[in-house]
C-alpha positions in Angstrom: 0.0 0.0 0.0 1.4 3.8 -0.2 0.2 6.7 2.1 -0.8 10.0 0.3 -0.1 13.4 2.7 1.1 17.0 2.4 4.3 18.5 3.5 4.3 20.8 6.0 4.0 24.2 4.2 3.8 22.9 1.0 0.4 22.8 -1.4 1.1 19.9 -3.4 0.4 16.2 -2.6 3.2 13.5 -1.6 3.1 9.8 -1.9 5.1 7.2 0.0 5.3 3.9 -0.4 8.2 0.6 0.0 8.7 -1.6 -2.7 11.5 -4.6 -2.0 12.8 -2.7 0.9 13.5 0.4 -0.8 12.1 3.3 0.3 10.2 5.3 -2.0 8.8 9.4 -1.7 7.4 11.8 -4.0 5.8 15.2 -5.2 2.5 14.3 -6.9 2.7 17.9 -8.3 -1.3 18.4 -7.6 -3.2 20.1 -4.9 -6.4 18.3 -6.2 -6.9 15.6 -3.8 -8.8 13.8 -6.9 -6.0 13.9 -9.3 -3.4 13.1 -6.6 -5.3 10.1 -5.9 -5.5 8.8 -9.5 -1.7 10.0 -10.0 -0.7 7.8 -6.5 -2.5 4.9 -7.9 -0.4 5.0 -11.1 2.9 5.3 -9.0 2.3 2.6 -6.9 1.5 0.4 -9.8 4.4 0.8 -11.8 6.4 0.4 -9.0 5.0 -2.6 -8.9 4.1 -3.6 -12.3 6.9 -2.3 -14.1 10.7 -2.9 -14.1 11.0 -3.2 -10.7 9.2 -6.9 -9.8 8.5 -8.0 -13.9 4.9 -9.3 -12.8 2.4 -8.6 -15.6 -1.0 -9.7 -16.2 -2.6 -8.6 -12.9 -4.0 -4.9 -12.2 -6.5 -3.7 -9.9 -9.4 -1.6 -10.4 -8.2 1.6 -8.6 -4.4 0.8 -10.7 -6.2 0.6 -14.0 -8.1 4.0 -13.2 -4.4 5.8 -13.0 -3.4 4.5 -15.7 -6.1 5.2 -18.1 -6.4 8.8 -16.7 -2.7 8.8 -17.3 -2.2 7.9 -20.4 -5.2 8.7 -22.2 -8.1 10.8 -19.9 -5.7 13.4 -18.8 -5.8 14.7 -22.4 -9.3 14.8 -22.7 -12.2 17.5 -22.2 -14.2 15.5 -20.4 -11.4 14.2 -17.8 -13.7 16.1 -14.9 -16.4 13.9 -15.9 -13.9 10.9 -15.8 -12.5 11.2 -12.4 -16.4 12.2 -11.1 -17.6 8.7 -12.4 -14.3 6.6 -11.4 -15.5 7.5 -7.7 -18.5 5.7 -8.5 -16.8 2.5 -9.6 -14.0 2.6 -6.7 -16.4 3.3 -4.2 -19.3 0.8 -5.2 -16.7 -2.2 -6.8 -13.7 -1.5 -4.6 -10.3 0.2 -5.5 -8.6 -2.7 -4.6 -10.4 -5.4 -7.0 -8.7 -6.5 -9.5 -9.8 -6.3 -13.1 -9.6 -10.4 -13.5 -12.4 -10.7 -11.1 -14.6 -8.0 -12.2 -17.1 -10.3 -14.2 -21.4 -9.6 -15.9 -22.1 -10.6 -11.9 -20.2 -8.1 -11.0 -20.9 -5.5 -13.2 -24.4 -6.1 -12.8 -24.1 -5.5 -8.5 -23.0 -2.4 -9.4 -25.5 -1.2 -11.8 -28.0 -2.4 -9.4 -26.9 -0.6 -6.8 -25.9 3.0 -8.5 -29.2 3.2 -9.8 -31.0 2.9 -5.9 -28.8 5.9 -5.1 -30.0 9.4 -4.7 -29.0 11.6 -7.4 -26.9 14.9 -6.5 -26.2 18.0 -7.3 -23.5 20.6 -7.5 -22.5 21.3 -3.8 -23.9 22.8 -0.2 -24.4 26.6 0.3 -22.1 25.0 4.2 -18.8 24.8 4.2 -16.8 21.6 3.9 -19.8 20.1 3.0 -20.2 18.0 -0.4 -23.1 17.4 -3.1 -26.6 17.6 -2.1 -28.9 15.1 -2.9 -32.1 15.6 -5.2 -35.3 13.9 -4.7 -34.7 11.1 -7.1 -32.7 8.1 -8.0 -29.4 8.3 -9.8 -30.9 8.3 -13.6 -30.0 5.1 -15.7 -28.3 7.7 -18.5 -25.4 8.8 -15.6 -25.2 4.6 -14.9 -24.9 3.8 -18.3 -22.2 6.4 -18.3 -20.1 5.0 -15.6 -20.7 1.5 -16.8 -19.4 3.1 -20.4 -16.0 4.1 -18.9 -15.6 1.0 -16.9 -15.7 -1.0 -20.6 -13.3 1.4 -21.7 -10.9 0.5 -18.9 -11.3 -3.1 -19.4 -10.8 -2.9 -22.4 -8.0 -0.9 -23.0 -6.6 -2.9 -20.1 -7.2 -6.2 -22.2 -5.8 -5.0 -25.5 -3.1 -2.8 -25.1 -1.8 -3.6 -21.5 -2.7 -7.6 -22.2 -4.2 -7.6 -18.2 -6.3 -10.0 -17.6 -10.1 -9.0 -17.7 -13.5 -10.6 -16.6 -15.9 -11.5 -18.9 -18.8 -9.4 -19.2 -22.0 -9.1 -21.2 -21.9 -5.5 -21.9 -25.3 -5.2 -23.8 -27.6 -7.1 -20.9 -26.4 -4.1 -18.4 -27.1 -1.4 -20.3 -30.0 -0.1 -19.2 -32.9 1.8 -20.9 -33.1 5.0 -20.9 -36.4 7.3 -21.3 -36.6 9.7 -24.2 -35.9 13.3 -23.7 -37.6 15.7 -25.0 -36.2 18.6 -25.7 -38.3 22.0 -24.3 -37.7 25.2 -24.8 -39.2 28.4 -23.4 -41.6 30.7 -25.7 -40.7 34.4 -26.2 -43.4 35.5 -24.2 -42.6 33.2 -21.3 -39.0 34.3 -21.8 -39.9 37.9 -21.3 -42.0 37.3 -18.5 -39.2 35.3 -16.6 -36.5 37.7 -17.4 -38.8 40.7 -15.8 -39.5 38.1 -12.6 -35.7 37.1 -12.2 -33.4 38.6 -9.6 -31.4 41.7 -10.6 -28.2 39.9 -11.1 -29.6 37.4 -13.0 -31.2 39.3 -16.1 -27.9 40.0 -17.4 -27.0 35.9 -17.1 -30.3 35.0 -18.6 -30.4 37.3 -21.5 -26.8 36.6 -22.4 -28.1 32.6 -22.5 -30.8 33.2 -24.8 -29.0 35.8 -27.3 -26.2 33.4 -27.4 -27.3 30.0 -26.7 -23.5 29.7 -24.5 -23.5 27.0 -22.0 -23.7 28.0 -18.3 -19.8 27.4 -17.5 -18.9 29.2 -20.6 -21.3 32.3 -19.6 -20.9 32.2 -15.6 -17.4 32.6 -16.5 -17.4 34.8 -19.2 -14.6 37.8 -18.8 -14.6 40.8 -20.5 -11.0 40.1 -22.1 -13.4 37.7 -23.7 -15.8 40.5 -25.5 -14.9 43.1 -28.2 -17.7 45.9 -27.8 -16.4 47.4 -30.6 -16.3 44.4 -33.1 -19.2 43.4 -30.9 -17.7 39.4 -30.9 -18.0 37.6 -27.8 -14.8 34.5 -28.2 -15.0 31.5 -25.6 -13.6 28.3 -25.6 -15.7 25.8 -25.4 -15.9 21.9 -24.9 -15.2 19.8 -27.8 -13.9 16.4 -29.1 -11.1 18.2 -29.5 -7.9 18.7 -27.0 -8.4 22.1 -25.5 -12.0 22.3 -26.3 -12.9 24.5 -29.8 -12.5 28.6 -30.3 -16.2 29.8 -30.4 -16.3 33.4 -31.7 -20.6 34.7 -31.6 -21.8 38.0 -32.5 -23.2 40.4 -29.8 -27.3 41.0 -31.0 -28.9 44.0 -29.6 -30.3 43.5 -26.3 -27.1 41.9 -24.7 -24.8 45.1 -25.9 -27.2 47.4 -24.1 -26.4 44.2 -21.0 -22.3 44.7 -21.1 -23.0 48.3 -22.0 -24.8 49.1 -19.0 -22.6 46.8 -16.8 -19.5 49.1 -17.8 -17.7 47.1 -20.2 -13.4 46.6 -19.0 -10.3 45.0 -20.4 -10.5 42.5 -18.0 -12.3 40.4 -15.0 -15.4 38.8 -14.7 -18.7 40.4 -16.5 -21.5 38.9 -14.5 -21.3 39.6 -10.4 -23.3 39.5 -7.8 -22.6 41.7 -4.6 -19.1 42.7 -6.6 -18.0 39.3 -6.8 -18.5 36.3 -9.5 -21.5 34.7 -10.2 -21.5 31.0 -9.4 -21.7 28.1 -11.9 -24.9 26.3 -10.7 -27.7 29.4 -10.4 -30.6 26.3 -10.4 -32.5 27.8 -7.3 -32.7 31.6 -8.3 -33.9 30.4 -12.1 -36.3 28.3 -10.7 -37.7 30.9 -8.4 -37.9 33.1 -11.4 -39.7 30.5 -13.4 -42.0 30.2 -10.6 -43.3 34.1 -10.7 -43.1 33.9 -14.0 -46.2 31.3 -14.2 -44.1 28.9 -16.2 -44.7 25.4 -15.5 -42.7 22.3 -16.1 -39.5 20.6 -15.0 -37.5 23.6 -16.7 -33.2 23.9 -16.0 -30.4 26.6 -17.2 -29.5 24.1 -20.1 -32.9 25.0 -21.5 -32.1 28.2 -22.5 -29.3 26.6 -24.6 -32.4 24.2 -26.2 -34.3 27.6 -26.4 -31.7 29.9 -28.5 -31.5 27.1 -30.9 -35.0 26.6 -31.2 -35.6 30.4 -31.9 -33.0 30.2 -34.7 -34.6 27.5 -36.4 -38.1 29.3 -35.4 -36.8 32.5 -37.5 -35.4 30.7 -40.5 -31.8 29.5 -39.4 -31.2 25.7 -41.1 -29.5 23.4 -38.8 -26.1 23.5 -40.1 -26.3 27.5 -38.8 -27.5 26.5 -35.6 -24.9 23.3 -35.2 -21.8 26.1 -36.2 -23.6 28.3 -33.5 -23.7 26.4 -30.7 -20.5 24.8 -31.1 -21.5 21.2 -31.6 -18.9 19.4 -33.0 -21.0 16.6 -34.2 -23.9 17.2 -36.5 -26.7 14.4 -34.8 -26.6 17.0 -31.5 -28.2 19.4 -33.3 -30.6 16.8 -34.8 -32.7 17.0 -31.5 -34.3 20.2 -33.0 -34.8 18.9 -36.1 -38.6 18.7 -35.5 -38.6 22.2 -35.0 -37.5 22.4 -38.4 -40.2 20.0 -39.9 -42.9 22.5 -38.1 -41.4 25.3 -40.2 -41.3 23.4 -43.4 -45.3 22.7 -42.5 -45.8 25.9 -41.8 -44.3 27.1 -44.7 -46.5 24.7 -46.6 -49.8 25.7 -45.5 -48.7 29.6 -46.4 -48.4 28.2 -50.4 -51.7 26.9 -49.9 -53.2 29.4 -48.3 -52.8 31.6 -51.6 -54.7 28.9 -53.2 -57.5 28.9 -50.7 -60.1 31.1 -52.2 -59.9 29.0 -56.2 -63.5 27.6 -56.6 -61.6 23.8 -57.0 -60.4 24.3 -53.7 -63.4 26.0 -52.3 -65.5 22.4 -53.4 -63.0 19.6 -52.0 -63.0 21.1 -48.7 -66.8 21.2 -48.9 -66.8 17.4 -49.7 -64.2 16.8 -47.8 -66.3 18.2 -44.7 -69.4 16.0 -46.0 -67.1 12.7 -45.9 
């Protein structure tokens, strides 16, 4: 085993561990306890994997972790997400199981068992306190997820590091998952929740729905990030690719009277709230707002994104516009509002017939039509 700690007056994280009677400490180079974690893993197991004892074949769950994050999730944008769902699999299978004996029996305890969990979010308003949970079961979308990167870890582990692996029936625990359906506010609703929202969320909320920006892209949007006078807002945002993708939007009307009035700078952050930075997760003031509003339904931030790209398509955008303008790297995301599209084209439709309407043949079908 190895002990992770912190020097006395120093931020990073140590490990220390013996291997053969040697004696063996180390910088981590991390104050994330997370990442040191994963990182202490990896150096543990190539002590003992690699030159050092010659044993291969063998690797435990919590080993195989470190070394995927190492050598693969580190340089993706969704390594957050991967070290949020390996707590999952070290907590619920154990850290110290080993690969060979995680079998379908296996992964099916643990499926069984993530999806009776409460589902949380984001983290308490007290301090040193964690998530808070929500008033419903983990959903089987975040399980299938967890299960998803758990394959990948088998199987990487299998075919490139030749570790031995359980056999699992991947297919028979997936589970289903409902269809969602994407919403999206009305402008008048819109309106009418923008007017009902806190002071220092207007700004946040119009900037969402003139730009269609996800909330960690607009939360922490900084004016070094805004050219009034080219009126170009450029973000980075998450993507396939490593570093995420440049995202450069124009500025429409309404949010440039926003940034105007807010006192535009060359730098810091644009939206505060008591003169400091607005946080991520704003779920409870949007929901309150919602609420005065009169707008009913299971509503969240994200929405808004659903909502910009709805009005596009509403106003005569095609979906390769709205796919380039929300930064999707992959075309079937945007096909979610391709329905919206088909109401357009049937709308469109009825307009040609409507100049049609008042022709005698037409006049006489729809009379027989209504006699049928």
């Amino acid at each position: 085993m190895y002990q992770l700690y912190k020097r006395k007056g120093s931020p990073a994280w140590h490990i220390s561990f013996t291997v053969d009677g040697h004696r063996i400490r180390r910088s981590l180079g991390t104050d994330n306890e997370d990442v040191a974690r994963i990182k202490a893993a990896d150096e543990h197991r190539r002590a003992l994997i690699g030159d050092i004892t010659g044993e291969k074949g063998s690797i435990t769950l919590d080993q195989a972790l470190g070394r995927y994050v190492m050598e693969h999730a580190r340089h993706l944008p969704s390594l957050k997400t991967v070290v949020y769902q390996a707590k999952s699999l070290r907590r619920l299978i154990g850290k110290h199981t080993a690969l060979s004996s995680i079998d379908d029996a296996a992964v099916s305890s643990f499926v069984s068992r993530r999806r009776g969990e409460k589902a949380r979010r984001g983290k308490s308003s007290r301090k040193n306190k964690g998530s808070v949970a929500m008033d419903r079961l983990v959903s089987s979308s975040t399980v299938n997820k967890e299960v998803s990167l758990l394959r990948a870890l088998m199987n990487r582990a299998r075919n490139e590091w030749k570790c031995a692996v359980g056999m699992v029936d991947w297919k028979k625990r997936r589970l289903q998952e409902r269809e969602h359906g994407t919403q999206w506010l009305t402008k008048e609703q819109a309106l009418r929740v923008i007017d009902k929202a806190v002071p220092h969320l207007r700004g946040p909320l119009i900037a969402a729905l003139c730009t269609g920006l996800r909330s960690e892209n607009l939360m922490r949007l900084d004016w070094s990030q805004i050219d009034m006078q080219g009126r170009t807002i450029t973000v980075r945002v998450k993507s396939r690719k490593p570093g995420g993708k440049i995202l450069a939007l124009a500025i429409a009307d309404p949010l440039f009277l926003v940034l105007a009035n807010l006192g535009p700078k060359s730098a810091g952050r644009v939206f505060l709230y008591r003169g400091r930075p607005i946080k991520t997760d704003v779920r409870r003031a949007f929901l309150t707002a919602l609420k005065r509003a009169g707008v009913t339904g299971k509503f969240t931030w994200h929405d808004l994104r659903h909502t910009a790209a709805s009005w596009m398509i509403q106003d005569g955008a095609d979906l390769l516009t709205v796919r380039d303008a929300l930064g999707h790297s992959d075309a079937k995301l945007t096909q979610r509002y391709a329905h919206v599209a088909k109401t357009k084209v049937a709308e469109a439709l009825h307009r040609l017939g409507d100049a049609l309407s008042g022709t005698p043949l037409a006049q006489s079908n729809i009379k027989k039509a209504a006699n049928d």
